[in-house]
N, C-alpha and C positions, 0 to 999 in steps of 0.2 A: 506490206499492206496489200491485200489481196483486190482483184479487181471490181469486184462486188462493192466491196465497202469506198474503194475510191469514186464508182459513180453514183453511190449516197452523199460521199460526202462534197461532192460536186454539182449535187441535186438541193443539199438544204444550200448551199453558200448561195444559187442561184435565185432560192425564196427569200433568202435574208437581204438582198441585193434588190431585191423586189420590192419588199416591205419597205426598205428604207426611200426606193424612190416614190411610193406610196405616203410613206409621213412628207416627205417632202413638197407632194405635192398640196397634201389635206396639209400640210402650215401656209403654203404659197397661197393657198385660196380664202383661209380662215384670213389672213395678213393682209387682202385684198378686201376681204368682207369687213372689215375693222375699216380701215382704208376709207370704204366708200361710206359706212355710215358717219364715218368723224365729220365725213366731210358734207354729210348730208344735215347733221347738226349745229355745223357751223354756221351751214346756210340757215339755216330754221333761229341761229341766235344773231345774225344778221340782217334775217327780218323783223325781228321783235327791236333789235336797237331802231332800224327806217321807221316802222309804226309808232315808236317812243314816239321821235324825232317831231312825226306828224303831229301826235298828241299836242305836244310843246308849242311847233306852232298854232295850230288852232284855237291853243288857251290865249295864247298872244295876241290871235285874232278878235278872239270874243271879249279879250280887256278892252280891244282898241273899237271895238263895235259899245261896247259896255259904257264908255268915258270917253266919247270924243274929245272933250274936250282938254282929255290930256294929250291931245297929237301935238301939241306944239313940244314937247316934253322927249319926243323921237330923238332916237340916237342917228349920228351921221349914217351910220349903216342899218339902220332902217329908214331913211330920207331917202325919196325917189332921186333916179338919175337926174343929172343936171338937165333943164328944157324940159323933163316931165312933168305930168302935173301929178299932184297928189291924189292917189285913189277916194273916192267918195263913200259915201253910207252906203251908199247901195251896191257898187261895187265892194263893197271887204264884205258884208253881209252876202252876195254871191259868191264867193272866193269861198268865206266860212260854210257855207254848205255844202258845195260840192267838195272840199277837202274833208266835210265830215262824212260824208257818202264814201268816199275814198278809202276814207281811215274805218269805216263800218266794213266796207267790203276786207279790206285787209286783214283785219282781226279775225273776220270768219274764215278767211281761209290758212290763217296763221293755226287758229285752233283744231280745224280739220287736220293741220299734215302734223303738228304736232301730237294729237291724237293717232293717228298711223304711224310715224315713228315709235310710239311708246309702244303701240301693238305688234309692234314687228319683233318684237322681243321684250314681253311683256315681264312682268315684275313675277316673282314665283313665291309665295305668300311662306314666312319665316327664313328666307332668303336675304342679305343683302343685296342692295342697286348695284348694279357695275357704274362707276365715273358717269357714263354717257347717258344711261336711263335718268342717272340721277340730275344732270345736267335738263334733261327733256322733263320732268319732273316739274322741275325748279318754276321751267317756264309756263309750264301750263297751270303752276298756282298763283304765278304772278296774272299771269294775264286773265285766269276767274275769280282774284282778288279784284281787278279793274273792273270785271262784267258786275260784281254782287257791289260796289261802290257806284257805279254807273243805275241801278236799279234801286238804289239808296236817292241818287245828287237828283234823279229824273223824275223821282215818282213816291220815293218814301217809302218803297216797299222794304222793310226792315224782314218781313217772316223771310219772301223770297230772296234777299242778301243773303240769309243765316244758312236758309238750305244748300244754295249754292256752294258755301265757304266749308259747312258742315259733310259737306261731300269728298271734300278734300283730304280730310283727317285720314283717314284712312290710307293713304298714299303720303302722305308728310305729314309723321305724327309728329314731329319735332320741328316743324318752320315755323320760327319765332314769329315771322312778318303775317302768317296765316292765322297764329293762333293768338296775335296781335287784334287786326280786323274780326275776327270771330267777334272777342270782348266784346270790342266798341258797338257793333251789329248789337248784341244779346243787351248792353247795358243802354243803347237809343231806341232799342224798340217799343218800351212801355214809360211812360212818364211819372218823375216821381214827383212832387211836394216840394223840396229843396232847387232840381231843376226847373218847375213851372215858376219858382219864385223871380226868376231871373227877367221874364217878360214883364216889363213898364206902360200904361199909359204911354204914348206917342211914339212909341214904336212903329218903325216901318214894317211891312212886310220880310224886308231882307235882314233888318234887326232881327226878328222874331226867328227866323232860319237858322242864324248865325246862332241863338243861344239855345235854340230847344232844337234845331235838325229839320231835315225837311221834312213836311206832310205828305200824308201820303194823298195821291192826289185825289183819291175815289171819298175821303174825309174831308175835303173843303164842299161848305154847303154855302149859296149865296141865296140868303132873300130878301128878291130884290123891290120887294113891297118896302120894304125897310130902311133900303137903300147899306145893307148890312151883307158881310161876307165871315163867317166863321171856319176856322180852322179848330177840328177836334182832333186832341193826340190822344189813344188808348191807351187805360190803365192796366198793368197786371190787374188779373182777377177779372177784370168788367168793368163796363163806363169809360169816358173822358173827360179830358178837362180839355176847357175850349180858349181861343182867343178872336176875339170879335173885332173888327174892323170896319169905319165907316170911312167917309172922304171929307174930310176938314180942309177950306180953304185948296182944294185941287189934288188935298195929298191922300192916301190912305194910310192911313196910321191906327193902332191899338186905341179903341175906347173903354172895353170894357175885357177883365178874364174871370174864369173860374173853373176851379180844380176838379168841380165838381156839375159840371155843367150837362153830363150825360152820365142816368145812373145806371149800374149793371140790370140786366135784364135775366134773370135767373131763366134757363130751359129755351132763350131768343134771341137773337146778332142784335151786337149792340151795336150804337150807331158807331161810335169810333172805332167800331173794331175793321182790323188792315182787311178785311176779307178774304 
């Protein structure tokens, strides 16, 4: 072997030697970047369980602000320490607030960083999810299933639930639990016949919710010449059918319905319509 070709072949052995600590290092760094986002996911699925958490208790709170009178009914482990006194109306009513401010603030920033996580290595369209996107995915259609349900239980607004949820599709065309609440959103938006049957004379208010959904709120009209408060639900096509309410004896209860109580307005907003 002449000397020429010894210091070639002495020359590639030292690129190959290169290279390899070159992949080595681009795995070391890839292995670390994996690393940090696992762990940045964890955290991000860590705080969506603390925000549950919140959720749960402040429904516990608004039962117990709801029903006082079921406080005797408290389990040992929700009965104050021994020598304390039991919290009042008005204290669990301050407690429920500011835990709902709490849980407002939390959501919004739970949805910001999971939104930055999912851009940080964004989805690449006819691509599979890697485990982890899928995983950040997951979360952020749970938790704008919570937002377009919260815009339903608050206000009635069935279009803006639909758009919210209908935004998702596209990112989880296959989440059962997505494509679940869509349904229900599209089939409580418009009233039909069968369901307006179910509202009775002496219905309370919170009967009336429980079987036809909430109103949305910009459709409850009260006049108060009449001493009367109507809820109008919108039909497909145009018009509503309304539920009328007066105060019998202290209470407000259903006096009067009808399916047909706002008719369509061909070419002009009908009164039931969600806006």
């Amino acid at each position: 072997m002449n000397g020429r070709f010894r210091k070639l072949l002495s020359f590639g052995s030292v690129i190959l030697l290169a290279s390899a600590f070159a992949c080595g290092d681009d795995t070391a760094v890839q292995e670390q970047a994996q690393a940090e986002r696992e762990a940045a996911l964890v955290a991000l699925e860590q705080s969506k369980a603390d925000l549950d958490a919140k959720r749960a208790e402040y429904s516990e709170l608004e039962a117990k602000i709801n029903a006082p009178e079921d406080a005797e009914a408290e389990t040992s482990a929700d009965a104050p320490a021994e020598g304390e006194e039991p919290m009042t109306q008005e204290q669990l009513e301050e407690q429920a607030k500011n835990l709902k401010q709490e849980i407002e603030d939390d959501s919004q920033k739970l949805a910001s960083d999971i939104v930055g996580f999912i851009n940080e290595d964004p989805p690449v369209q006819g691509e599979p999810f890697s485990p982890e996107l899928e995983r950040a995915v997951n979360l952020k259609v749970e938790e704008d299933i919570l937002l377009a349900q919260e815009w339903i239980e608050s206000g009635g607004d069935y279009r803006r639930a639909i758009t919210i949820l209908e935004s998702l599709q596209p990112l989880a065309p296959d989440n059962a639990h997505l494509q679940e609440e869509l349904e229900h959103a599209k089939n409580f938006r418009y009233m039909t016949e069968d369901r307006f049957a179910a509202v009775k004379k002496g219905m309370t208010e919170d009967e009336v919710r429980e079987a036809l959904g909430p109103v949305n709120l910009r459709n409850i009209k009260p006049y108060e010449d009449r001493g009367v408060v109507a809820w109008f639900y919108p039909k497909e096509g145009g018009g509503a059918a309304g539920v009328f309410f007066n105060q019998k004896k202290g209470k407000t209860q259903v006096y009067k319905t009808d399916f047909n109580a706002v008719q369509s307005q061909a070419g002009g907003d009908d009164e039931g319509d969600e806006g």
